[in-house]
Every structure is written in structure tokens, then in C-alpha cells.
C-alpha positions in Angstrom: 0.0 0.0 0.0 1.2 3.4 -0.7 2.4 5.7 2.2 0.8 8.8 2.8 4.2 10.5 1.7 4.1 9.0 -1.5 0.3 9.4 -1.8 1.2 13.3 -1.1 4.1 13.7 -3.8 1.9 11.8 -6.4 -1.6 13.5 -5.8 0.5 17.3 -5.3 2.2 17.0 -8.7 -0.7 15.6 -10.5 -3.4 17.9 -9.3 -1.1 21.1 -9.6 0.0 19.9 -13.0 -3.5 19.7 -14.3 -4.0 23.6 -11.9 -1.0 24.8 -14.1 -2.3 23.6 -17.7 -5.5 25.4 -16.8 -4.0 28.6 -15.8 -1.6 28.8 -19.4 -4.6 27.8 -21.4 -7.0 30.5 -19.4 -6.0 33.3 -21.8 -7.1 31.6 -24.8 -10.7 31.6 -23.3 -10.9 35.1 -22.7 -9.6 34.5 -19.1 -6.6 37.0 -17.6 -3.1 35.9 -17.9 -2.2 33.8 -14.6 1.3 33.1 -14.3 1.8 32.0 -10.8 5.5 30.4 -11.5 6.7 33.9 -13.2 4.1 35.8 -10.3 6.6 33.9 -7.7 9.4 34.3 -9.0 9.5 38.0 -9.4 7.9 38.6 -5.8 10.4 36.8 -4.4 13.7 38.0 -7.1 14.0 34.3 -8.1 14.7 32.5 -11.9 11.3 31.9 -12.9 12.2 28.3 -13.3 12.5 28.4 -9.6 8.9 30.1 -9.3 7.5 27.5 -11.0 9.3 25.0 -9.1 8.3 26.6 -5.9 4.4 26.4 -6.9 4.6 22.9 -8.0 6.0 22.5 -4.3 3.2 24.3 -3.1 1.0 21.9 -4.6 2.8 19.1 -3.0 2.5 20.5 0.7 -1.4 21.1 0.2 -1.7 17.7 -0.7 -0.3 16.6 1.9 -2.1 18.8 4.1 -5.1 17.0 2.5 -3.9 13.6 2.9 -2.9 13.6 6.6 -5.6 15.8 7.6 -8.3 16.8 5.4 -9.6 13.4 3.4 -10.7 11.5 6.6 -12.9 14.9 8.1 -14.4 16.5 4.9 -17.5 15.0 4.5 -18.5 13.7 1.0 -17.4 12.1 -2.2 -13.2 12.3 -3.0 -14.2 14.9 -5.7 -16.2 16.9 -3.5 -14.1 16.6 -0.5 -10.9 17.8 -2.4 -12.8 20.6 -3.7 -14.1 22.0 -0.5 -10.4 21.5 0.5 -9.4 23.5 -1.9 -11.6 26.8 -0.8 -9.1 27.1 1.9 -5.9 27.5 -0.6 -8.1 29.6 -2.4 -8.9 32.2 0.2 -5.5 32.5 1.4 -4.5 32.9 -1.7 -6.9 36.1 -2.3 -6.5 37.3 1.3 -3.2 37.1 2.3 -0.7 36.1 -0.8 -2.4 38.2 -3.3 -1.9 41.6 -1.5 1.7 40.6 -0.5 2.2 40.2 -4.1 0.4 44.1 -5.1 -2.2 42.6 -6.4 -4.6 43.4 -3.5 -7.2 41.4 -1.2 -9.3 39.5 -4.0 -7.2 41.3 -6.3 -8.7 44.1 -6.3 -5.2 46.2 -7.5 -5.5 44.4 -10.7 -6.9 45.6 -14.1 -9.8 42.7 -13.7 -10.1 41.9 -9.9 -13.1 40.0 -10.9 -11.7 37.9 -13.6 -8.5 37.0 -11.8 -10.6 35.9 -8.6 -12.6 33.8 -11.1 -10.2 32.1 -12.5 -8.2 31.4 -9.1 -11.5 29.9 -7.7 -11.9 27.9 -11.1 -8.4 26.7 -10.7 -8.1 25.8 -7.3 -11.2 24.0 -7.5 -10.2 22.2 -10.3 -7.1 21.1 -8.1 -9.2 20.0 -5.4 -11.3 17.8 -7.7 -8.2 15.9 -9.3 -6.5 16.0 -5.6 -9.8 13.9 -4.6 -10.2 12.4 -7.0 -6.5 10.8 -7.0 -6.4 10.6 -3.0 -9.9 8.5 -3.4 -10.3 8.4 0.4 
């Protein structure tokens, strides 16, 4: 059986890989721009190979989170339990990592606050459903 380690790795990169395809196709449906690799990397004065690598590792400690402590207490079906996980990423995302990025609180500093919250809640639910959906507990 796999350990919940593993299960985390697996689950983090799949679910943040399928996160990340989203967000690079968003602008071809009329959705804002949302490059959270390049995003990191010039908050934090980094290669942007390293931002990416960072929000890929972001993905993996979320899952984790999820595996150890939020798959066994969400109530519901893996898909819906991974996506109501996923509100909580979401809102600290718009309350506390967008503003220390100059975007504003549910960035609201942005040239479509509405659009970009959008399309963070579209993407971080859609990495809660494959995080359930892969975790399966």
C-alpha cells in the first residue's frame, strides 16, 4: 500500500499539473493571464524556473495537508471533499498572498479583480477535484 508520503508527492504534482495547464490555457478563453510560477518568482527575485518550481512545491505540501488531515474529516465524495479542501488554498491565496504580491485582497489592485478571482476559484477547484479524486479516500 502506498504511504501517505508517496500518496502526497503523487496526488501534489498531479493535481497542480492539471492547476497549471488550466491557468496557461485561461487566456485563450478570454480569461486574464495567470502566471503564478513567473508571479513567484519576481515577488520573491527568483529565476522563474525556480517560481515554478516553488508552486509545484506548493501543490505538494497542500496535498499533503489534504492527505494527513483533510480526506478522513471533509465530508462527501473524493471529488467533493478535495474541492471543498481547496476553498481554503483559495482564500489564502486572495486574502493574504495576493496583497503581499500588489495585487490586492481579492485582487482588487489588478486591471480585472473579478476575472482573476474567477479564475483562481476555477483553478483551485479544479485542483481539489483531481486532488480527490486521486487521493480517493
Amino acid at each position: 500500500m502506498e504511504t501517505k508520503i508517496i500518496a502526497s508527492v503523487k496526488s501534489g504534482i498531479g493535481a497542480t499539473a492539471v492547476m497549471t495547464i488550466m491557468m496557461l490555457v485561461a487566456p485563450m478563453m478570454g480569461m486574464p493571464e495567470m502566471p503564478i510560477g513567473k508571479m513567484l518568482a519576481d515577488f520573491m527575485h527568483i529565476p522563474v524556473w525556480t517560481g515554478w518550481l516553488m508552486h509545484f512545491m506548493i501543490g505538494i505540501i497542500l496535498a499533503a495537508m489534504y492527505v494527513f488531515y483533510g480526506s478522513e474529516r471533509i465530508p462527501g465524495s473524493p471529488a467533493l471533499k478535495g474541492m471543498l479542501f481547496s476553498l481554503l488554498p483559495f482564500l489564502m491565496a486572495q486574502i493574504a498572498i495576493m496583497p503581499m504580491m500588489g495585487a490586492g485582497i481579492f485582487s482588487m489592485n489588478t486591471s480585472l479583480p473579478m476575472m482573476m478571482v474567477a479564475g483562481s476559484l476555477i483553478g483551485h477547484l479544479v485542483y481539489g477535484l483531481v486532488l480527490g479524486l486521486l487521493v480517493r479516500s
